[in-house]
DOVO-381058 format. One record per residue (C-alpha): residue in one letter; residue number from 1; z, y negated, x negated; chain. Coordinates in Angstrom, 1 decimal, m for minus. Layout:
<nodes>
NODE   lodren   doro       pz       py       px   drengu
NODE        a    NUM        Z        Y        X        A
...
</nodes>
This chain:
<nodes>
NODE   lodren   doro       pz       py       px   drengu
NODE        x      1      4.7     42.0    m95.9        A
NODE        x      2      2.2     44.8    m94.1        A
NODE        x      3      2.8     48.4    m94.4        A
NODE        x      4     m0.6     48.8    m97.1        A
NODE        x      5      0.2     45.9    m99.5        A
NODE        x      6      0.9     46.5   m103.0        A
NODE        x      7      4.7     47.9   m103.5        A
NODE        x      8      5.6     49.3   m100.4        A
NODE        x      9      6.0     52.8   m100.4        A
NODE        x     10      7.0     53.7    m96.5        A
NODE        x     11      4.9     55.7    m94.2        A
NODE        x     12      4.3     53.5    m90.8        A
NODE        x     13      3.9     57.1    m89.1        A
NODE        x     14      7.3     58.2    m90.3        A
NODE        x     15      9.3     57.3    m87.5        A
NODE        x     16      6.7     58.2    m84.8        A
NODE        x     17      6.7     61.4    m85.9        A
NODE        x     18     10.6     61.8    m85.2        A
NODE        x     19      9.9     60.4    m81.8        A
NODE        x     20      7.5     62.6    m81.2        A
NODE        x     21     10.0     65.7    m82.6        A
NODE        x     22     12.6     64.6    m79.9        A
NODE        x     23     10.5     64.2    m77.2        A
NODE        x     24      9.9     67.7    m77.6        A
NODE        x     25     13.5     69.1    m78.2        A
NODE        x     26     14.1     67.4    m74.7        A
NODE        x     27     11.2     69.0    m72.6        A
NODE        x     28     12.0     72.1    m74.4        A
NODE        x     29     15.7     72.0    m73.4        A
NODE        x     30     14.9     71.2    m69.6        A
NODE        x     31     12.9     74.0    m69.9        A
NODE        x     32     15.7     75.8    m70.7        A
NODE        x     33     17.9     74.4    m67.9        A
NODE        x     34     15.1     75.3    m65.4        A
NODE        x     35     14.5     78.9    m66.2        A
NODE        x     36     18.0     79.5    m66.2        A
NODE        x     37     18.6     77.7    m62.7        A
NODE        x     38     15.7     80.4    m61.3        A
NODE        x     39     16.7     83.0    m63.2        A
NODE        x     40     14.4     83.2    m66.5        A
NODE        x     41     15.3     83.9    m69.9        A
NODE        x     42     14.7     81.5    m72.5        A
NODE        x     43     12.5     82.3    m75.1        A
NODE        x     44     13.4     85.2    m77.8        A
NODE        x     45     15.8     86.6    m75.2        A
NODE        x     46     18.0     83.6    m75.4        A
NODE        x     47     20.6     83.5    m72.9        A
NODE        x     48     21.6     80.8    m70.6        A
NODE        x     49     23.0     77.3    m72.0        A
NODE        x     50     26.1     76.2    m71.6        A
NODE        x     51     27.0     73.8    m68.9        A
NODE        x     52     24.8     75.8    m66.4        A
NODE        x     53     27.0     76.4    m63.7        A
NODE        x     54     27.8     72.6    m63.3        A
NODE        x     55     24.1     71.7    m62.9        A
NODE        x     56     24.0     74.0    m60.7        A
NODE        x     57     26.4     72.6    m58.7        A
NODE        x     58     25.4     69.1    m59.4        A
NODE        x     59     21.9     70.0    m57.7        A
NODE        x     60     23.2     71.4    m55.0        A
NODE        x     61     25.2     68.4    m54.3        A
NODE        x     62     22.4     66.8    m54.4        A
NODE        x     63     20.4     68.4    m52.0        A
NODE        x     64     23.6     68.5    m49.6        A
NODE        x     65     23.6     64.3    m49.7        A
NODE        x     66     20.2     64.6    m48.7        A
NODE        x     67     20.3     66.7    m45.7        A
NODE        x     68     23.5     65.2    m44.7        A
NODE        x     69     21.6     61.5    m44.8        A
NODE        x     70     18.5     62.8    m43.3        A
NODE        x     71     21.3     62.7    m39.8        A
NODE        x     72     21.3     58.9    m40.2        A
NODE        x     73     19.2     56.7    m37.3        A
NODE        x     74     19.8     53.7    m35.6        A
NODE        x     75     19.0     52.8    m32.2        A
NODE        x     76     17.7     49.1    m31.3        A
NODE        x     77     19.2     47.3    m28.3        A
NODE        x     78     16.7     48.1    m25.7        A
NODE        x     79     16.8     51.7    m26.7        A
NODE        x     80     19.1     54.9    m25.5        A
NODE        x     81     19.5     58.2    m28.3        A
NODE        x     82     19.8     61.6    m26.4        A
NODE        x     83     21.2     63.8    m28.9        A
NODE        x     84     20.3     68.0    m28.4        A
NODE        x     85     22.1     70.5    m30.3        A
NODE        x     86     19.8     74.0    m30.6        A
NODE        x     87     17.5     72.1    m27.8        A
NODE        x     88     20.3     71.6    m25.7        A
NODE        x     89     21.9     68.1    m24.7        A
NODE        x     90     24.7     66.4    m25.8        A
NODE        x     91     25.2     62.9    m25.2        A
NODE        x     92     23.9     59.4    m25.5        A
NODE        x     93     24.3     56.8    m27.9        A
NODE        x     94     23.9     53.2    m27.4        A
NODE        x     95     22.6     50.8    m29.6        A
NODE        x     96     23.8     50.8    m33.1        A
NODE        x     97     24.1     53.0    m36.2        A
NODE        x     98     24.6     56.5    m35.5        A
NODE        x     99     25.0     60.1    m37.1        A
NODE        x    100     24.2     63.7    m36.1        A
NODE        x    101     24.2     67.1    m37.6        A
NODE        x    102     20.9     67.6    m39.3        A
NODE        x    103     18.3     69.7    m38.8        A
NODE        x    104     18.3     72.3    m37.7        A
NODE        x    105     21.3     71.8    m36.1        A
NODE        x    106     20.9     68.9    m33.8        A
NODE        x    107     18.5     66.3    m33.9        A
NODE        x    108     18.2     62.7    m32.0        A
NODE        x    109     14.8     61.5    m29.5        A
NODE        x    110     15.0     57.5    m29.3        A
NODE        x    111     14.2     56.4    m25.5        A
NODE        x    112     13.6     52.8    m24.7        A
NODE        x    113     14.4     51.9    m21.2        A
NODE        x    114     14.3     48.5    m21.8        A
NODE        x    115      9.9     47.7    m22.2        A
NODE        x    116      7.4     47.7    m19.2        A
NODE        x    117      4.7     50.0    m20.0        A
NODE        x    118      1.7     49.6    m17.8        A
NODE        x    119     m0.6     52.5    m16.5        A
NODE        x    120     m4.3     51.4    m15.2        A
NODE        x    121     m6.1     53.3    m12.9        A
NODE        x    122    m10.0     52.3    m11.7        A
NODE        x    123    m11.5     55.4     m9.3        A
NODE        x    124    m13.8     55.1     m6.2        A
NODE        x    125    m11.8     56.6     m3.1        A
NODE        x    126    m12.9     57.9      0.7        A
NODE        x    127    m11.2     56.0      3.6        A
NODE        x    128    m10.4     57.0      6.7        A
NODE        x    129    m13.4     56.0      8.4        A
NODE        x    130    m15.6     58.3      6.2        A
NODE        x    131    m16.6     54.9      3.6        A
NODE        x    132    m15.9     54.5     m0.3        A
NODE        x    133    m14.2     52.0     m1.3        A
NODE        x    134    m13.8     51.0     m5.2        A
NODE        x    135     m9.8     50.3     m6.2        A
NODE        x    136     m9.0     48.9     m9.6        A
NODE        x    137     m5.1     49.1     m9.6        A
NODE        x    138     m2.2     48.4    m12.2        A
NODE        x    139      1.1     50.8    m12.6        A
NODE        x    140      3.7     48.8    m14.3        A
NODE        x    141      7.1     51.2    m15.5        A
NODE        x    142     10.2     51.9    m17.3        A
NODE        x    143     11.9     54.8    m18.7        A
NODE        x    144     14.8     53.6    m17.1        A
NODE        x    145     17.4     57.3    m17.3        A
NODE        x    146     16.7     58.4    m20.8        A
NODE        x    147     18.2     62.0    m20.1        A
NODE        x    148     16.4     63.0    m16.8        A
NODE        x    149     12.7     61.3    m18.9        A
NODE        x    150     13.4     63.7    m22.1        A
NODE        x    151     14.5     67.0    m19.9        A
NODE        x    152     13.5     67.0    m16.1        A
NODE        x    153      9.5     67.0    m16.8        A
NODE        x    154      7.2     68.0    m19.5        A
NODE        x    155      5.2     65.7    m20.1        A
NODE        x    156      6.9     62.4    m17.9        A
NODE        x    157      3.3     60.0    m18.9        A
NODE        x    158      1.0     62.7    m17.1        A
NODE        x    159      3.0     63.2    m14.1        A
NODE        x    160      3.2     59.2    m13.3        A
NODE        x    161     m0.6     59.2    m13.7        A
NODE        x    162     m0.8     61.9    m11.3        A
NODE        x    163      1.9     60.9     m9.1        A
NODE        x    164      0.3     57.2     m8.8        A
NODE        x    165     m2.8     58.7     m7.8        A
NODE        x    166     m1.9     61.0     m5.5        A
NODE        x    167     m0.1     57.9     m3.9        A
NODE        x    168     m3.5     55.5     m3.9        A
NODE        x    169     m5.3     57.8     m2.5        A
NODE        x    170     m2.9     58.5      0.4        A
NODE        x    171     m2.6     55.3      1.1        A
NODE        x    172     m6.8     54.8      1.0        A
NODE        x    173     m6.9     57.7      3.0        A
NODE        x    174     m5.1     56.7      5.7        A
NODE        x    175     m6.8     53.4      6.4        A
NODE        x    176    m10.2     52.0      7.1        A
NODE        x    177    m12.4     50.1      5.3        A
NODE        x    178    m11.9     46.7      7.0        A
NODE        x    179     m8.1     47.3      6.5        A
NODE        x    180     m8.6     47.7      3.1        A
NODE        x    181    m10.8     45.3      1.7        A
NODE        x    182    m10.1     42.6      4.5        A
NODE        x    183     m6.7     42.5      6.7        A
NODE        x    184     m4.3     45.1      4.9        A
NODE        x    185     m5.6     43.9      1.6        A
NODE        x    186     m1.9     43.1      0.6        A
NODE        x    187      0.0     45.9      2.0        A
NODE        x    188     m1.9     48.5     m0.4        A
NODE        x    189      0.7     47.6     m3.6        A
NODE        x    190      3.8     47.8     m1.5        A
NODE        x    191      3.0     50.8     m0.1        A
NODE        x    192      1.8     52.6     m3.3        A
NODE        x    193      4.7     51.6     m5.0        A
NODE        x    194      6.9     52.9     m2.4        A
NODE        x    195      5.1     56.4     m2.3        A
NODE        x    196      5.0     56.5     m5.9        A
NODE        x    197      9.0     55.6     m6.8        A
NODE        x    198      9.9     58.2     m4.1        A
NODE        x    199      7.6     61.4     m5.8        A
NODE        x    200      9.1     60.2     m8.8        A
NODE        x    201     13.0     60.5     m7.9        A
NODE        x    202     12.0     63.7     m6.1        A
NODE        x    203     10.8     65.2     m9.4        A
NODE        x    204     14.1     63.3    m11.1        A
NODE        x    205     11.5     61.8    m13.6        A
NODE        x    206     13.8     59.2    m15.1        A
NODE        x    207     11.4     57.0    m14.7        A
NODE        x    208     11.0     53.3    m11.9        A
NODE        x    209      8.5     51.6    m11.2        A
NODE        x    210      8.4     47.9    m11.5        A
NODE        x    211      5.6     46.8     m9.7        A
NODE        x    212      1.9     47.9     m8.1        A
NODE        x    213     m0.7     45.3     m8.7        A
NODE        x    214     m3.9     45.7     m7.5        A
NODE        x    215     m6.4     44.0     m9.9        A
NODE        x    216     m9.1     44.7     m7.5        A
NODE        x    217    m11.1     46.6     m4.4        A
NODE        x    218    m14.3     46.0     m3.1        A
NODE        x    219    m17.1     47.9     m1.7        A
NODE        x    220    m18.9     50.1     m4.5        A
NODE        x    221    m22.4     48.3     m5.8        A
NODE        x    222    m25.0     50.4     m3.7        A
NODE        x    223    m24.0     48.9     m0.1        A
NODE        x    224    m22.9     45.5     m1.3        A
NODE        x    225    m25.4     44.1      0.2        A
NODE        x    226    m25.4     45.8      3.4        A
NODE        x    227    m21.8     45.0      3.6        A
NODE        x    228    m22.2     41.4      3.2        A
NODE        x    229    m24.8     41.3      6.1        A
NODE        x    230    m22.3     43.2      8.2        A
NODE        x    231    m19.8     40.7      7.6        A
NODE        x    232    m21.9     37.4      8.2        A
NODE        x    233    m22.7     39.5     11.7        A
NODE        x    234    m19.3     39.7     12.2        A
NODE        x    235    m18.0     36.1     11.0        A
NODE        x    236    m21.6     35.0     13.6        A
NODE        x    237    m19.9     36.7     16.5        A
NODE        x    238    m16.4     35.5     16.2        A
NODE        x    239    m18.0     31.7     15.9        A
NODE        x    240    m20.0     32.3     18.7        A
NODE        x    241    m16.8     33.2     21.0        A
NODE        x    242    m15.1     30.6     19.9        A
NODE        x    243    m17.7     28.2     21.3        A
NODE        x    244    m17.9     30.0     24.7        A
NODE        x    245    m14.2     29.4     24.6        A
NODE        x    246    m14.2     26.3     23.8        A
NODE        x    247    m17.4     25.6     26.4        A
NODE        x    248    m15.1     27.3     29.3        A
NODE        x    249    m12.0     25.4     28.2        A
NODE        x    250    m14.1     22.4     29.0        A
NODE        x    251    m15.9     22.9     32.0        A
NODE        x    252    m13.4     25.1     34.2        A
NODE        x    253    m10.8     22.3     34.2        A
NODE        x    254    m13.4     19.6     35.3        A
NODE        x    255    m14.7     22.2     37.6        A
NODE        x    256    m11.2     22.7     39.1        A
NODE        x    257    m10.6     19.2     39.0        A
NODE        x    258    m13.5     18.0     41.4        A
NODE        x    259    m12.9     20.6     43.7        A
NODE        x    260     m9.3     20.0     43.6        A
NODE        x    261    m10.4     15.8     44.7        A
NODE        x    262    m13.1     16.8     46.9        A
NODE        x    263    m10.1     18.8     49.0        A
NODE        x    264     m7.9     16.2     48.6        A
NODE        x    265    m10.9     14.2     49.8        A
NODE        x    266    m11.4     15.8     53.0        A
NODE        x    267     m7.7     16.0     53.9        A
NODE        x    268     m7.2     12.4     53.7        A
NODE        x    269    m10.7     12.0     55.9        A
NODE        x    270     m8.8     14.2     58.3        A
NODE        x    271     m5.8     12.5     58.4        A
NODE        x    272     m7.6      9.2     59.0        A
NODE        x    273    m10.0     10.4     61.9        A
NODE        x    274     m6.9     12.4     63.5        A
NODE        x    275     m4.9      8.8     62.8        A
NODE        x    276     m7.9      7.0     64.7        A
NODE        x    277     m8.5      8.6     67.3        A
NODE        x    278     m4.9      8.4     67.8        A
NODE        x    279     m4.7      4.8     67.8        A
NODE        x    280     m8.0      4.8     69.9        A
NODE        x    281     m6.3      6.9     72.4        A
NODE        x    282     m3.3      5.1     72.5        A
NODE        x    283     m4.7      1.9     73.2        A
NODE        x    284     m6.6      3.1     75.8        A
NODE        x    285     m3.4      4.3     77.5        A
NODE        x    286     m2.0      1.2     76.7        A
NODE        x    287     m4.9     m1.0     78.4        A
NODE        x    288     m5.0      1.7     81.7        A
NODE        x    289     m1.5      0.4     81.9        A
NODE        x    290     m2.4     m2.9     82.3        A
NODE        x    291     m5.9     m2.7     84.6        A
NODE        x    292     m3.8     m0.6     86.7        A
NODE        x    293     m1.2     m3.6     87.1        A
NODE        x    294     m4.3     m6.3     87.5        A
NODE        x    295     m7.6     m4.8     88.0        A
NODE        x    296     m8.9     m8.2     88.3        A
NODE        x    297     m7.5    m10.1     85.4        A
NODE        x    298     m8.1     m7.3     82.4        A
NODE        x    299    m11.4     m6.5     83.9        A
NODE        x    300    m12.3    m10.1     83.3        A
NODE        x    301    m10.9    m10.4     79.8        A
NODE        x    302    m12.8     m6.7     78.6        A
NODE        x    303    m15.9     m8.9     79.7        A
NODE        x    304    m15.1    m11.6     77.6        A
NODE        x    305    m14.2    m10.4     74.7        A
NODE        x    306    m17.4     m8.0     75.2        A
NODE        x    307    m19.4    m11.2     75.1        A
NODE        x    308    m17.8    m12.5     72.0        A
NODE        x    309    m18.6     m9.1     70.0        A
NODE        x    310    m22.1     m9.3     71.3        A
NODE        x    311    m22.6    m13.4     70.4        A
NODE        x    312    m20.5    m12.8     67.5        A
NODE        x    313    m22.6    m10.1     65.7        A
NODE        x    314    m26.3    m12.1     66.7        A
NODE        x    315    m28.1    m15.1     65.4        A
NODE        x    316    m28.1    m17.8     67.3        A
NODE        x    317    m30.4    m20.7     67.1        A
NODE        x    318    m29.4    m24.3     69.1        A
NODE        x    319    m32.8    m26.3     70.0        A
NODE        x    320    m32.1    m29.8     71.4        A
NODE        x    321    m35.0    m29.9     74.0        A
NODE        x    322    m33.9    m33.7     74.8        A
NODE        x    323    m36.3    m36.4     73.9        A
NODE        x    324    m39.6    m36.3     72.5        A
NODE        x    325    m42.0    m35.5     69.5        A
NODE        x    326    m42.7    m33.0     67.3        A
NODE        x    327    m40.2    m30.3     66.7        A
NODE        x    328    m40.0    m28.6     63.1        A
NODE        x    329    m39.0    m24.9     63.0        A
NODE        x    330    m36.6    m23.6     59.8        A
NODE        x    331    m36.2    m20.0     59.7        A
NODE        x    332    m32.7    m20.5     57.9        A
NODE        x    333    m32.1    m17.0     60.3        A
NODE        x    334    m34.6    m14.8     58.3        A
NODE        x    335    m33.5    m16.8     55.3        A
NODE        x    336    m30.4    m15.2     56.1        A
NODE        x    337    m31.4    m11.8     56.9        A
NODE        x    338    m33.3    m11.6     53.6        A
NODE        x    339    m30.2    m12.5     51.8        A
NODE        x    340    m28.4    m10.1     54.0        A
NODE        x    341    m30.9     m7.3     53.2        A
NODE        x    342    m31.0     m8.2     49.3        A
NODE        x    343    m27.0     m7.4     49.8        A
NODE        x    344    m27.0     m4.4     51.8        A
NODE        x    345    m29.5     m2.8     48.6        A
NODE        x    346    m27.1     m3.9     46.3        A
NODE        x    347    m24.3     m2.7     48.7        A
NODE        x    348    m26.3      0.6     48.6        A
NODE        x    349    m26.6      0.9     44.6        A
NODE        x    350    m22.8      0.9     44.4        A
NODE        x    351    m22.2      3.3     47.5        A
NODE        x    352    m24.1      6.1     46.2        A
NODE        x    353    m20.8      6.6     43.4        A
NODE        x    354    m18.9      7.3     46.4        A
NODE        x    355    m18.6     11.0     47.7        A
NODE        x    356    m20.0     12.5     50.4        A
NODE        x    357    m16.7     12.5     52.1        A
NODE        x    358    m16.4      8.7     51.7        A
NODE        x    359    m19.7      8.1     52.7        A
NODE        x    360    m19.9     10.4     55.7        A
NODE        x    361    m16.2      8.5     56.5        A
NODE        x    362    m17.7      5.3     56.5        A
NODE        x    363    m20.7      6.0     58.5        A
NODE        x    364    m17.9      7.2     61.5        A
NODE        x    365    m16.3      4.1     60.5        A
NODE        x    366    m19.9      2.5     61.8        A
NODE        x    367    m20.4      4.9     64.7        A
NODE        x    368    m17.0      3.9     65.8        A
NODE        x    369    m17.0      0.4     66.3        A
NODE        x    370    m20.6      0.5     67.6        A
NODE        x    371    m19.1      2.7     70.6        A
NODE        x    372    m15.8      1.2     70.7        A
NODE        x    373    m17.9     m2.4     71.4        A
NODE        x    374    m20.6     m0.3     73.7        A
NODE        x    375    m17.3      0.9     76.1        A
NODE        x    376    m16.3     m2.7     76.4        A
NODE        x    377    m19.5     m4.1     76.7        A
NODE        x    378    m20.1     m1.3     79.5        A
NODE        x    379    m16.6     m2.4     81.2        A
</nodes>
């Protein structure tokens, strides 16, 4: 049945009306509570409510729990807690669920020491020759001692960004451009990183320094171009001195080696001449032995075998003058001496390979036996 239907004689706004009524009486009576806590009256010069002095107390509570929790904080596994008490230290907690007094009393900074942070530095630099070089570089880091990062330095981030550079440009400093962008191209991270680490434990940072990596140097854009001539010069001239090398490393051995047989050459020339005329004297003794035993006899046999070089080395012809009739000539001894000729050419071609040493040898050979023969022919 609805609320406006015949016979039904309740108000559907009665009840809302007595929620409404309490809902007062409630904000009224914290009202109450309130102005007592701060120290109001209530209204009409009421005095305080009973049961005051335990809210009191139950706030307070309250507000103790909460500064007493506000001490709670955890520290991951990769991090360190430094504790301070007025600003001053304490100790270090490890990973896990900690507690400290609260503020003000003592508070907690969270240090991790386990990630690599990375600092990147791009800056053009002078080198030691008077050039500029461009250096693109890459500071990788730890906070690895949590105490000496939080209290040796102020600010640890900025004095690793000036420490690194301070390092980078020693190191460009001290070198030349060549070095730099050419040979020493990979001694610039090692020796950064070395520079670097030691400025930082001299200052107690707490902080190490994983690794220098050089993403990149070059020659700034304006004299790129110059620069690349200069080192096509440069690569030109070092190919052209290795060809000369490699021209003299040909040549002076075969040069060394033909005078080295040309000597050897005229040594064994020597030794045959000296050997000859040796023999030649020696059979001359040998045959003034003999005339002087029988004049007679060797002087007759010099003559004969005089005669048989001479008939030996001429052309004969044998004419039978017996009889009668025509007589037909053959030349068959200029046959001969063309054939001869058309081998002494041929000789010729294959004698001019020889060296002078072996050719003037062989012409003494010639002028030799022509004498030795002219001696016995003369005897």
């Amino acid at each position: 049945m609805s609320w406006n239907e015949s016979g039904n004689d309740k108000d559907p706004w009665e009840n809302q009306g007595n929620q409404a009524n309490d809902l007062d009486a409630i904000v009224q009576n914290w009202q109450k509570k309130l102005s007592a806590i701060f120290g109001g009256g209530g209204r009409g010069g009421d005095k305080r409510p009973d049961g005051l002095g335990s809210s009191v107390f139950f706030v307070i509570l309250l507000l103790l729990v909460a500064w007493a929790s506000s001490g709670i904080y955890r520290v991951d596994e990769a991090e360190r807690g430094v504790v301070l008490r007025f600003g001053d230290y304490v100790g270090t907690t490890m990973p896990g669920l900690h507690w400290h007094i609260p503020f003000p009393i003592e508070s907690a900074e969270i240090v991790n020491v386990e990630v690599v942070n990375t600092y990147k530095y791009r800056n053009q630099m002078l080198t030691a020759d008077e050039n500029f070089v461009a250096i693109e570089m890459a500071v990788q880091y730890r906070n690895s001692d949590p105490v000496a990062y939080s209290f040796n330095v102020s600010d640890p981030e900025q004095t690793l960004r000036e420490v690194s550079e301070s390092a980078i440009r020693e190191v460009t400093g001290t070198s030349t451009l060549d070095t730099l962008v050419q040979k020493g191209r990979d001694q610039i991270p090692p020796r950064a990183l070395e520079l670097i680490q030691a400025t930082l434990d001299i200052y107690e940072a707490g902080i190490t320094v994983t690794s220098v990596n050089l993403a990149d140097i070059n020659y700034p854009e304006q004299v790129k171009s110059a620069v690349a001539d200069a080192t096509q010069a440069r690569e030109d001239e070092k190919r052209y001195k290795l060809e000369a090398q490699t021209y003299a490393n040909d040549i002076v051995p075969k040069a060394r080696g033909e005078a080295e047989r040309q000597r050897r050459d005229a040594e064994a020339y020597r030794a045959r001449v000296i050997a000859d005329a040796e023999g030649e004297s020696s059979r001359f003794e040998a045959l003034l032995t003999q005339y002087s035993k029988s004049p007679g006899v060797t002087r007759e046999r010099l003559y004969i075998e005089a005669v048989e070089d001479v008939l030996a080395n001429s052309n004969k012809i044998l004419i039978d003058a017996e009889g009668s009739g025509n007589l037909l000539y053959l030349p068959i001894d200029k046959l001969i001496q063309n054939r001869q000729m058309q081998g002494d050419a041929t000789s010729e071609a294959g004698d001019n390979s020889l060296t002078p040493s072996e050719q003037s040898g062989d012409q003494a050979g010639v002028r030799r036996t022509t004498d030795s023969r002219t001696r016995r022919t003369r005897q």
